[in-house]
Each structure stands twice: as structure tokens, then as C-alpha cells.
C-alpha positions as CSV (number, residue, x, y, z in Angstrom):
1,X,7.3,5.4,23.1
2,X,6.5,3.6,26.5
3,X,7.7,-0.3,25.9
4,X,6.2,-2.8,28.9
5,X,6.6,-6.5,28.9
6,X,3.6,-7.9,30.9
7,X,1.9,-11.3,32.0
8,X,-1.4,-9.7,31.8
9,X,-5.1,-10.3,31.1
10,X,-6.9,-8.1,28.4
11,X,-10.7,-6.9,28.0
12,X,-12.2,-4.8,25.6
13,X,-15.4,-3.1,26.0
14,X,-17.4,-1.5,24.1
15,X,-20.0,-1.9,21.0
16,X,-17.9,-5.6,21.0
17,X,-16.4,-6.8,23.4
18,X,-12.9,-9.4,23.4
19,X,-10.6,-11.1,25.8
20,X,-7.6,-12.6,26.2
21,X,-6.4,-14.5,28.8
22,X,-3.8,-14.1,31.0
23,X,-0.3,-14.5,29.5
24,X,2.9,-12.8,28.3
25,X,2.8,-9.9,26.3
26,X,4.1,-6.8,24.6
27,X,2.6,-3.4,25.5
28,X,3.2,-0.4,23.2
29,X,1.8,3.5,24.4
30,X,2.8,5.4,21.6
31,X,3.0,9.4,22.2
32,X,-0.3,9.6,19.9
33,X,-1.9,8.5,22.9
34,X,-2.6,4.7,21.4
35,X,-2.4,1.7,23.2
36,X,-1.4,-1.6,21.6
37,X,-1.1,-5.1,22.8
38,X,0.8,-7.6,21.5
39,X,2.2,-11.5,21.2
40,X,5.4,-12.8,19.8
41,X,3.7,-13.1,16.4
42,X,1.5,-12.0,13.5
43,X,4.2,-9.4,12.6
44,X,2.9,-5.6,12.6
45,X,-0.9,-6.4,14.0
46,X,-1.7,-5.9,17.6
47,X,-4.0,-8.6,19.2
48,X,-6.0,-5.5,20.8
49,X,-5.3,-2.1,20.7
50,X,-7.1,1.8,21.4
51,X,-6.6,4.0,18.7
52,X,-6.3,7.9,19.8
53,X,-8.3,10.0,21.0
54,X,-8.0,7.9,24.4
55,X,-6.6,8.2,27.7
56,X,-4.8,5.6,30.0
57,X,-5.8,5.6,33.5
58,X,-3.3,2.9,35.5
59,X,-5.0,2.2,38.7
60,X,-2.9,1.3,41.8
61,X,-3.6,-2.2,43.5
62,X,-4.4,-1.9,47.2
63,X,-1.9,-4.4,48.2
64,X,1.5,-5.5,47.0
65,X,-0.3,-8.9,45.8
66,X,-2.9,-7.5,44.0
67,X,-2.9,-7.0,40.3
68,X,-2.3,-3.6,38.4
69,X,-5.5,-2.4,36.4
70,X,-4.8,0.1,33.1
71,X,-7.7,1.4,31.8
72,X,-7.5,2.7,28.3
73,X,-11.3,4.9,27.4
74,X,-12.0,6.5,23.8
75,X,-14.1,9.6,23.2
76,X,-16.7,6.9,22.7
77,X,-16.5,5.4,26.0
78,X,-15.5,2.1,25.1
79,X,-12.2,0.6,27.4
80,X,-9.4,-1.2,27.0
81,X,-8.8,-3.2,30.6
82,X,-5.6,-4.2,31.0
83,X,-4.8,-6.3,34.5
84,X,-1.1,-6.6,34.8
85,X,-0.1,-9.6,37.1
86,X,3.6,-8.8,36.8
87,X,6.1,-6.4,34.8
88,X,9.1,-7.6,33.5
89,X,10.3,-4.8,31.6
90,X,9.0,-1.4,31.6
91,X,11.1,1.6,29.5
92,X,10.2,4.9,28.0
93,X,12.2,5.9,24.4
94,X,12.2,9.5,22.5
95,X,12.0,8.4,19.2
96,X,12.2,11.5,17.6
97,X,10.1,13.2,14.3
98,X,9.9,10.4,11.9
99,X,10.5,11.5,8.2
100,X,7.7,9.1,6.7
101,X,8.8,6.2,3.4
102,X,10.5,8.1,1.1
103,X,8.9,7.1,-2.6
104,X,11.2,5.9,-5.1
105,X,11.7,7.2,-8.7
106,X,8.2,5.6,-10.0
107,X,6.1,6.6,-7.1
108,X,7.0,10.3,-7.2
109,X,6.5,10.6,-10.9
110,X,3.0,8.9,-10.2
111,X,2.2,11.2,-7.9
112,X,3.1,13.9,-10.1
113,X,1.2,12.4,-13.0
114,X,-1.7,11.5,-11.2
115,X,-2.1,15.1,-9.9
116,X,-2.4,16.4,-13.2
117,X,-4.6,13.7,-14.1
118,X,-6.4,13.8,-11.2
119,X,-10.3,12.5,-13.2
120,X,-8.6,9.2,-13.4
121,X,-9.7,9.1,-9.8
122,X,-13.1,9.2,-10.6
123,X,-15.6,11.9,-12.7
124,X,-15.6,15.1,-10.9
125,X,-12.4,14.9,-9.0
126,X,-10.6,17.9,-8.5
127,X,-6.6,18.3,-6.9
128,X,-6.9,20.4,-3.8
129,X,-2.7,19.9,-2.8
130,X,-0.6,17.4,-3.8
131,X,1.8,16.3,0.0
132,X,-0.9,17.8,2.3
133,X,0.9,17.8,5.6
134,X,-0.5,16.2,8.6
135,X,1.1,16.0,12.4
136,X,2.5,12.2,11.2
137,X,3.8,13.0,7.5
138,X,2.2,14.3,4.3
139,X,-0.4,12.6,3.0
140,X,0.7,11.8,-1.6
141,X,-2.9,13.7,-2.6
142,X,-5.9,15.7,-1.1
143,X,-8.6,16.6,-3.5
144,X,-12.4,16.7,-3.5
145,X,-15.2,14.1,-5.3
146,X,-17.6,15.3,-7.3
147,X,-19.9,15.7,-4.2
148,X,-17.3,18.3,-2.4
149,X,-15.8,15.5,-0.1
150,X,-12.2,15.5,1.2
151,X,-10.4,12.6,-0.4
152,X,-6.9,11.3,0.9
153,X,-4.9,9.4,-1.8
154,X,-1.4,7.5,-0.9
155,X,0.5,6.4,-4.3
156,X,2.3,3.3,-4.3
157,X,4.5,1.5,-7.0
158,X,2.9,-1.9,-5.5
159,X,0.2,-1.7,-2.9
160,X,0.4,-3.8,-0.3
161,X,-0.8,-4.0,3.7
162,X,1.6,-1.2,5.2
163,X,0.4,1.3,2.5
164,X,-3.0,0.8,3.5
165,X,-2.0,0.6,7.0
166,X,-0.2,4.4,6.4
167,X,-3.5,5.7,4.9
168,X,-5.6,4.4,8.1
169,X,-3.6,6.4,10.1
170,X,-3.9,9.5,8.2
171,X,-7.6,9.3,7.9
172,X,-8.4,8.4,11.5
173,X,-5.7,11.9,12.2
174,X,-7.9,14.1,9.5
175,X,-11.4,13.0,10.0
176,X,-10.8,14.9,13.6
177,X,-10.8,18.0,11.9
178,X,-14.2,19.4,11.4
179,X,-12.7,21.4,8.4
180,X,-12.3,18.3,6.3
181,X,-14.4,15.7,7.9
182,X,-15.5,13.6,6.5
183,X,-12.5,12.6,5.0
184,X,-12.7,9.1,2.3
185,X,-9.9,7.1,1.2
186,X,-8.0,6.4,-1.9
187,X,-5.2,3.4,-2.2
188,X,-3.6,3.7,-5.9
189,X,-1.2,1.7,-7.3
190,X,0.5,-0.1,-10.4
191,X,-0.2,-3.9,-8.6
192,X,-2.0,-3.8,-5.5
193,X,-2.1,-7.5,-3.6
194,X,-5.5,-9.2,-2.5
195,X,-4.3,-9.0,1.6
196,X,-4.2,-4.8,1.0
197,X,-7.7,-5.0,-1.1
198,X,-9.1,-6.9,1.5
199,X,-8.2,-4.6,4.1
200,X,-8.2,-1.6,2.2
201,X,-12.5,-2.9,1.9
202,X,-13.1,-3.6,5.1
203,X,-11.8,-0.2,6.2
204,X,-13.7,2.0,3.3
205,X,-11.0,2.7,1.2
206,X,-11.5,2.7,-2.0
207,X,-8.9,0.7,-4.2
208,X,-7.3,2.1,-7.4
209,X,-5.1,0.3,-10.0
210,X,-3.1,2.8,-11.7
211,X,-1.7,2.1,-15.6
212,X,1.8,4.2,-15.4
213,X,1.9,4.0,-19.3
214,X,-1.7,5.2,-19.9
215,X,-0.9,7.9,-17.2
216,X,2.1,9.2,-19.2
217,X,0.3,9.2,-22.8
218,X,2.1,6.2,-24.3
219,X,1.1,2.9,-24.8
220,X,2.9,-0.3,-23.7
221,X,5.1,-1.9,-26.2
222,X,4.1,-5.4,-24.7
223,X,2.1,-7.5,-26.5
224,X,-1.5,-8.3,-25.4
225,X,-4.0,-10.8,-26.2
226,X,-6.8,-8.8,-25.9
């Protein structure tokens, strides 16, 4: 992972188009090939990024007073323009093969549970593999609709932003291969919190709320009203 502290001006082109002005930032190039920008807030989300396949370019400036230009481009043609005005820090770090979250106790034996109960997915789901490896870890469930079509599924005890965040990443890795593209979505858990719905919706995965008791054939000794 590349890390470069910046004062630098950002454009994105493309189908929209965005811009932030010139100021003090965080660049991340991962060794996925993605390019993130970032400000001393809003915790894991980048103000602007490129998400791989895409290539970065960094253009010299023809004189020492000149700016730097990077210029990030997708298969799609859209760019990332990044003028750099000044580098402040700029270090490379080998970060190694990274083991994925480990589940806990309850998230393994949901994973295990749902697999054999796979229909409480929907009608006409059938289990293809439970941990289907990818290049960035093993994705909890791959199985089929009713229609034939691949379907991801990450487990979680309690759903929240990074688990959807963890299943973007493996559907934007397995919708590149033409064997199972397309490739929907599936975020299951016991509690899953409104931010994760919300974003879970607005990138097309589909949201499921998981009862642990029903899945292991007993019935919860609380009481209920209705």
C-alpha cells in the first residue's frame, strides 16, 4: 500500500462528475489497483475514490513550479484527476495476505445452519459452496436463485456498515468473472442497523434478517406479545 499526504485538487469524470478543491489530503493506492482520497474525517469513507479495474498514470510537470497531475481511468473511461501542488509524505508498505474477520461462535454456526437451510434465502435457492474463496478472502455462501443466478451471502451476528462494505468488495471482484457474472448480493443477519440497510439498498443487496432460534428448530423461550 502506497500512503501520500497531498495539498491537492480532485476531479472526477465520468457519467458524474465532482470536485474538490484544493487542500490537504490523504491518498491511498492499494495493490488492487484502487485509488482513494481522503480528509481527516468521516472514518472509513473516501471523499472520492476509483475502484479496480483502473490504472494510474502520474504525469510529470514541465517545470519544478508546476503542479503534478495523476490520472486515475476505469475500463469505462471515466478519470480520477488528481493535481498535486505539494507532497508532504509519500511511502510504500507490504502489508502482507490479510486473513479476513474471523466469525465468532454464533456466526459460524449461522453459516453452518443457513447452508443447510439454504430456502430461507428465498424459494428456489440452492447451496453451491459454503467459504467460496476469492483473491481477498472467502466469501460465508455462494448459491444460485431460483433463476440460475450466482448469489454471494456474508453472515453476520449483527449487520452493520463494514459487513456490507466487505460484501461490496467481493461482488465488484466476482462480477469480473464471466463464469459467475452476474453475481447478486445477500447481507444476513440476527439485527442488521438502518445505516447497513440503507447502504446495503443503494448498492443492490438484498437484506436478510435471520431468526437463530427458528434456524435451529426451537422456539424462543421469551415471551411475545403477538
Amino acid at each position: 500500500m502506497r500512503l501520500v499526504i497531498a495539498e491537492c485538487q480532485v476531479d472526477y469524470v465520468g457519467r458524474l462528475t465532482a470536485h474538490l478543491p484544493r487542500a490537504r489530503r490523504l491518498l491511498l493506492i492499494k495493490s488492487d489497483g484502487s485509488v482513494s482520497v481522503h480528509a481527516d474525517d468521516r472514518a472509513y469513507k473516501p471523499l472520492n475514490w476509483m475502484s479496480p479495474p483502473c490504472w494510474l498514470v502520474e504525469t510529470e510537470p514541465d517545470t519544478a513550479e508546476a503542479p503534478q497531475l495523476w490520472v486515475v481511468t476505469n475500463k469505462a473511461g471515466e478519470e480520477l484527476q488528481i493535481t498535486i501542488f505539494a507532497v508532504e509524505h509519500d511511502s510504500s508498505h507490504e502489508l502482507g495476505l490479510d486473513p479476513g474477520l474471523i466469525k465468532d461462535g454464533v456466526e459460524a454456526h449461522l453459516q453452518e445452519l443457513l447452508a443447510e437451510h439454504v430456502e430461507t434465502l428465498g424459494s428456489g435457492y440452492s447451496l453451491v459452496r459454503r467459504e467460496y474463496m476469492t483473491a481477498i478472502g472467502p466469501v460465508d455462501l455462494l448459491c444460485r436463485d431460483a433463476d440460475g443466478v450466482s448469489v454471494a451471502v456474508e453472515i453476520k451476528r449483527r449487520g452493520e456498515i463494514d459487513g456490507v462494505e466487505q460484501l461490496t468488495r467481493y461482488l465488484e471482484l466476482m462480477n469480473r468473472d464471466p463464469l459467475l457474472a452476474p453475481v447478486h448480493g445477500v447481507f444476513a443477519a440476527q439485527q442488521i442497523k438502518p445505516q447497513a440497510k440503507t447502504l446495503a439498498n443503494d448498492r443492490g443487496i438484498r437484506c436478510v434478517t435471520l431468526d437463530y432460534d427458528k434456524l435451529r428448530g426451537t422456539e424462543s423461550t421469551e415471551f411475545k406479545l403477538f
